[in-house]
C-alpha positions as CSV (number, residue, x, y, z in Angstrom):
1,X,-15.1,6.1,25.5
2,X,-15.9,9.3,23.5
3,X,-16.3,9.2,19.8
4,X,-16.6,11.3,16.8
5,X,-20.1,12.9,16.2
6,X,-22.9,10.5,15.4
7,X,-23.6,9.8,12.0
8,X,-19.7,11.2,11.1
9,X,-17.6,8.6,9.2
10,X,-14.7,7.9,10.7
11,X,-11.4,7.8,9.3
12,X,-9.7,4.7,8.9
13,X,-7.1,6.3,10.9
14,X,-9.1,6.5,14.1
15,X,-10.0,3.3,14.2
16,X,-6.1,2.3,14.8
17,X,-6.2,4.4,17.9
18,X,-7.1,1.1,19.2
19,X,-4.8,-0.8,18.1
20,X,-2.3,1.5,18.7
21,X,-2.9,1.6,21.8
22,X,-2.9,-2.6,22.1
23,X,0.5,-2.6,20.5
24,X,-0.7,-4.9,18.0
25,X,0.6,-2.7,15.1
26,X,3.4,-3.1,12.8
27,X,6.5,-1.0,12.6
28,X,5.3,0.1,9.2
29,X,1.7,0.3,10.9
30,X,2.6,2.2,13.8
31,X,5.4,4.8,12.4
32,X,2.2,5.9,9.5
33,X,-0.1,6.2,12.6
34,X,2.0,8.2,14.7
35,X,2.3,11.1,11.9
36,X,-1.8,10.9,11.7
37,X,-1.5,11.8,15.6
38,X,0.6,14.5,15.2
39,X,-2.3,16.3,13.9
40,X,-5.3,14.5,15.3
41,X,-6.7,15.5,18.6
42,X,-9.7,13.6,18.7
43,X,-6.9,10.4,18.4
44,X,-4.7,12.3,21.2
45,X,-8.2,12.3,23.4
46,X,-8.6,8.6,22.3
47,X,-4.6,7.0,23.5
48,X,-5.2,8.9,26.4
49,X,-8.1,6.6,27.4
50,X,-6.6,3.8,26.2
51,X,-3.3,4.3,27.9
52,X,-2.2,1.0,30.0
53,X,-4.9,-1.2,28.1
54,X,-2.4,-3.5,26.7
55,X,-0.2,-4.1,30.4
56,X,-4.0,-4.3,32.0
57,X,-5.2,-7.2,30.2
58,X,-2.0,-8.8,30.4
59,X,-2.4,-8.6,34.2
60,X,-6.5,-9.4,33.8
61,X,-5.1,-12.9,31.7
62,X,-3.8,-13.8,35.0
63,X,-6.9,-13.4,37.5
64,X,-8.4,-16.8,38.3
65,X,-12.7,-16.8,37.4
66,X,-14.4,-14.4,40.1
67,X,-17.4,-14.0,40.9
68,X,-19.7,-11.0,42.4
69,X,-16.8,-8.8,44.3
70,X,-17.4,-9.5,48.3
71,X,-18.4,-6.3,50.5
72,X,-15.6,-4.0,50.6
73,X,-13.5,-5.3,47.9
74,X,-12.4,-2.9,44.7
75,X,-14.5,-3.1,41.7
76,X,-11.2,-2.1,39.6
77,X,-9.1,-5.0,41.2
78,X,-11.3,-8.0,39.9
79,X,-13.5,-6.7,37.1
80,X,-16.3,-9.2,36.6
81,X,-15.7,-12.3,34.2
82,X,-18.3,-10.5,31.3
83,X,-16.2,-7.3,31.2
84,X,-12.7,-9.3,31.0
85,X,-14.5,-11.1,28.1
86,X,-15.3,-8.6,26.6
87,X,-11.7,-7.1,26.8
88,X,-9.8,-9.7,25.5
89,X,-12.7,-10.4,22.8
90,X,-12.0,-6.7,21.4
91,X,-7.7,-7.8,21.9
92,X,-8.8,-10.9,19.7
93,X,-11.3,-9.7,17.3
94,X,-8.2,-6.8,16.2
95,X,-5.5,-9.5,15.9
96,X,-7.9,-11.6,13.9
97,X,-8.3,-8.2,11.5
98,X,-4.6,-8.0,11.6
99,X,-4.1,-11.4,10.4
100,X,-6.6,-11.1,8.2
101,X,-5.1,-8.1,6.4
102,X,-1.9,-8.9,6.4
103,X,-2.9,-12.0,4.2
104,X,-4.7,-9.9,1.9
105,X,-1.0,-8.0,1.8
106,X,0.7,-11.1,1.0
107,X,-1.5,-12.4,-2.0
108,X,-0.9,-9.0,-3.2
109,X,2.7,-9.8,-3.4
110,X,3.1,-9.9,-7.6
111,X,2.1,-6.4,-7.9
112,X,5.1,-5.7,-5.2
113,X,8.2,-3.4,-7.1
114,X,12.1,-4.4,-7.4
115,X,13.5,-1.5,-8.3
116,X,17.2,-0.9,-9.5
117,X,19.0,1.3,-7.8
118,X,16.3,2.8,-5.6
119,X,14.1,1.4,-2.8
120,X,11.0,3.8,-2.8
121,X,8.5,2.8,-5.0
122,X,5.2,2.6,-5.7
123,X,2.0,0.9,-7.8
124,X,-1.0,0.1,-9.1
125,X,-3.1,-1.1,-11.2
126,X,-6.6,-2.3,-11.6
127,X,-7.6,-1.4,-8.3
128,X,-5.0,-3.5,-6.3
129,X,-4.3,-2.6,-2.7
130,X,-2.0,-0.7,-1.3
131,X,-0.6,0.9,2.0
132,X,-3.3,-1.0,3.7
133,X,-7.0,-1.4,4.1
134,X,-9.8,-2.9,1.3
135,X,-9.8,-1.2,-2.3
136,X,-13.1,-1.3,-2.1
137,X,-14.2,2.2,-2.9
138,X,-10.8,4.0,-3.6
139,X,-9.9,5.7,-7.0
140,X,-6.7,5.0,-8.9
141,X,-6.3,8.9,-8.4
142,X,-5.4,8.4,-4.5
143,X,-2.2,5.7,-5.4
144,X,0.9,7.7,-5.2
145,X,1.7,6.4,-8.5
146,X,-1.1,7.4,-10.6
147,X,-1.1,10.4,-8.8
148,X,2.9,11.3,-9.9
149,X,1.6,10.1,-13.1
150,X,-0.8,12.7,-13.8
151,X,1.0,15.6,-12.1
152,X,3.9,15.2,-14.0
153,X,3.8,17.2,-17.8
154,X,6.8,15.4,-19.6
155,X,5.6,12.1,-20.7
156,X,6.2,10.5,-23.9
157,X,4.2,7.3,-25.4
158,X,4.3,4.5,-28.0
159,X,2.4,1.5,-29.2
160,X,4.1,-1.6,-30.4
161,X,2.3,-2.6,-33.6
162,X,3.2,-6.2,-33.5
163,X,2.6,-6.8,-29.5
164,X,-0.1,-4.0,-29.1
165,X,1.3,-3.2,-25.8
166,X,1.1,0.6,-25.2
167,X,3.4,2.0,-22.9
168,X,3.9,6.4,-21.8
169,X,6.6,7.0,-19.1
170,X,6.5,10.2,-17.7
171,X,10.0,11.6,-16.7
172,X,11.0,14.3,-13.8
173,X,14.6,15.5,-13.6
174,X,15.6,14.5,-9.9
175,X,19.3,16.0,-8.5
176,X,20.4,11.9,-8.7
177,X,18.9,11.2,-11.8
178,X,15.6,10.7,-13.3
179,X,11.9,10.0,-11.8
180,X,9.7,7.8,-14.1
181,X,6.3,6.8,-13.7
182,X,5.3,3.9,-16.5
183,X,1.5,3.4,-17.7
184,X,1.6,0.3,-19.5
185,X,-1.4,-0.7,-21.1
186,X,-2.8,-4.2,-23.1
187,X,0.0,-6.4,-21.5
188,X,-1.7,-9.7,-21.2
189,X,0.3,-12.2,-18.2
190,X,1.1,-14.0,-16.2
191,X,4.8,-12.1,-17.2
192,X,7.1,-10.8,-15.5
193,X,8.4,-7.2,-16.9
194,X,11.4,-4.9,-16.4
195,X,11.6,-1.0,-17.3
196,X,15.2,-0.5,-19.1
197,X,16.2,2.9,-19.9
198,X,18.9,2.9,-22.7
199,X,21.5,6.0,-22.5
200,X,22.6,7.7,-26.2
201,X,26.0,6.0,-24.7
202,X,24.6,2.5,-25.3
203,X,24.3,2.2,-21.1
204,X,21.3,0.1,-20.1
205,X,19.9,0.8,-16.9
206,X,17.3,-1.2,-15.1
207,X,14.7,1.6,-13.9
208,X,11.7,-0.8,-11.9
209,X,10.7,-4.4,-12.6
210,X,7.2,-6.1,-12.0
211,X,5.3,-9.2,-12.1
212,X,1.7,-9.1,-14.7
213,X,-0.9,-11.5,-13.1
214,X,-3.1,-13.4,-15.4
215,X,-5.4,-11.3,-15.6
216,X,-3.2,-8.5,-17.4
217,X,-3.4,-5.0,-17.3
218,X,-5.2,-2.1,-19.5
219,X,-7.1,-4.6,-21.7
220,X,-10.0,-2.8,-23.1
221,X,-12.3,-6.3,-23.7
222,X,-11.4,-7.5,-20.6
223,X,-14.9,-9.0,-18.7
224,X,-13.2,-7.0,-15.2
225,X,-12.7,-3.7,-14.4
226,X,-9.5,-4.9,-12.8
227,X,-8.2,-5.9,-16.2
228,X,-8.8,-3.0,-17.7
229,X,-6.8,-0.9,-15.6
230,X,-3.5,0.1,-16.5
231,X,-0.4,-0.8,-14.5
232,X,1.0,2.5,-13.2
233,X,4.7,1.7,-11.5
234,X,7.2,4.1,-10.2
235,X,11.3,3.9,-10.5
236,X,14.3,5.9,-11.7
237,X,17.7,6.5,-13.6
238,X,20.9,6.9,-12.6
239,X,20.8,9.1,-16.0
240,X,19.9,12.1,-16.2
241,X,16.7,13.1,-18.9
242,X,18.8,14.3,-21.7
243,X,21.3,11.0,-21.4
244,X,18.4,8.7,-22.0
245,X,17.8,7.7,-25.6
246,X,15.1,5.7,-25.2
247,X,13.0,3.1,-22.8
248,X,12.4,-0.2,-23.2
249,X,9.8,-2.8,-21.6
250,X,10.9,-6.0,-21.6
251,X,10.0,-9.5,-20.2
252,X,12.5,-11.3,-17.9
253,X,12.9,-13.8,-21.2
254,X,14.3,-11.4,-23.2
255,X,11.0,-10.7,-25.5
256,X,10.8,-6.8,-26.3
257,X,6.8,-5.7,-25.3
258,X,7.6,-1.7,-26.6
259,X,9.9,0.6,-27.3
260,X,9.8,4.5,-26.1
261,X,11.6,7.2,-27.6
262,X,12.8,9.7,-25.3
C-alpha cells in the first residue's frame, strides 16, 4: 500500500482510511471522515486499496489452518496462516484503539454541554479533549469554542468581589437569538454551573449549563496547567442582544458565582 512521502507527518485523518475502510467507525466517526475525503486524494487512492478488506477477512475467519498451497492451487484463495494473522491482528489492534478512545471520550463526560434550547455546542477548557484523538500537543486556539471566543468583538466581563470568579461572555446577534461564548475563570469544583441570561423583562433564560471537575478552571496558583485554563463554553438566547439585561452564572444550588452586565 502507497503512503505519503517519507518523513511527511500524516494527518490524523489518513490514518482513518483504515478504519474506514474496516467499517469499524462510528456514525459520528465516519460522517467527519467522509467530508476529509471529499477533498483528499491521497485518502481516495488509499479506500480504493482497501476496498472489500472488511467482507475478505470475514470470509478469511472462516478458512480452516492451511498450510503451503499444493501445485496448482490459487495463492489468493487460501492466503497462508502468517498473512491472515497479520490481517486480523491490524482488524484487532484498531478496535482495541477504538475502544480505547472511546473510553478516554467517556471519562471526559463532565466537560460534556446541556444546553437550553439549542443542541450544538461546544468546549473547553484546560486542555480537555475534544472531537477525538489525544490533547496532547493541541492549543486551546484550535477548540471551536475558544476560537468563537476570540473572533467575536462584543464581549463584556466582570469579577465577583466576594467569590473571585471572573466571568466575559461574548455575544453575536444570530437571526433566532443570541450566540454566547462564556470564559469563566477561578471557579474552583467539583460544581456544577448554568449560564442564565436575564431579559430587561425579568425573563430568565437558560443559555448552556456545565459540570466544574475538581480540579477547577482558570486558577492562576493552580500546581497544573490544566487548572489554570479557563472554561470556554458555547450556547445561546432565545433573546435577542438588546433584550438581555444582564448574565448570570450560577450553581445548580442556587449559589450566584458572578454577575454580567450586558
Amino acid at each position: 500500500m502507497s503512503g505519503p512521502m517519507q518523513g511527511s507527518p500524516v494527518p490524523n485523518e489518513h490514518e482513518t482510511v483504515g478504519a474506514y475502510a474496516l467499517g469499524i467507525l462510528d456514525d459520528a466517526e465516519a460522517t467527519a471522515f467522509e467530508a476529509h475525503l471529499a477533498s483528499c486524494e491521497w485518502c481516495a487512492q488509499q479506500l480504493d486499496e482497501l476496498a472489500g478488506m472488511e467482507p475478505m477477512l470475514a470470509a478469511l475467519a472462516d478458512l480452516p489452518g492451511a498450510g503451503t498451497p499444493a501445485v496448482g492451487e490459487s495463492l489468493s484463495a487460501k492466503p497462508s496462516p502468517r498473512v491472515v494473522e497479520k490481517l486480523v491482528d491490524e482488524v484487532a489492534e484498531r478496535r482495541a484503539r477504538k475502544r480505547r478512545r472511546n473510553f478516554y471520550m467517556v471519562a471526559a463526560a463532565g466537560a460534556l454541554i446541556v444546553s437550553g434550547p439549542f443542541v450544538a455546542v461546544a468546549a473547553s477548557g484546560g486542555g480537555d479533549e475534544g472531537g477525538g484523538g489525544s490533547g496532547t500537543g493541541r492549543t486551546l486556539a484550535a477548540n471551536p469554542a475558544k476560537a468563537a471566543f476570540d473572533s467575536t468583538s462584543d464581549k463584556i466581563s466582570a469579577t465577583d468581589p466576594g467569590t473571585k470568579v471572573s466571568a466575559t461572555v461574548a455575544l453575536e446577534e444570530k437571526t433566532w437569538g443570541t450566540g454566547t461564548v462564556l470564559e469563566l475563570r477561578n471557579v474552583t469544583g467539583p460544581q456544577k454551573c448554568s449560564l442564565i441570561a436575564v431579559g430587561k423583562n425579568g425573563e430568565r433564560e437558560t443559555v448552556t449549563s456545565w459540570s466544574v471537575p475538581d480540579r477547577g478552571y482558570g486558577l492562576p496558583d493552580a500546581k497544573t496547567d490544566k487548572a489554570r485554563q479557563p472554561l470556554y463554553i458555547q450556547g445561546g438566547a432565545a433573546f435577542e442582544p438588546n433584550e438581555i439585561d444582564h448574565f448570570q452564572v450560577m450553581t445548580f444550588d442556587g449559589k450566584l458565582l458572578v454577575e454580567v452586565d450586558a
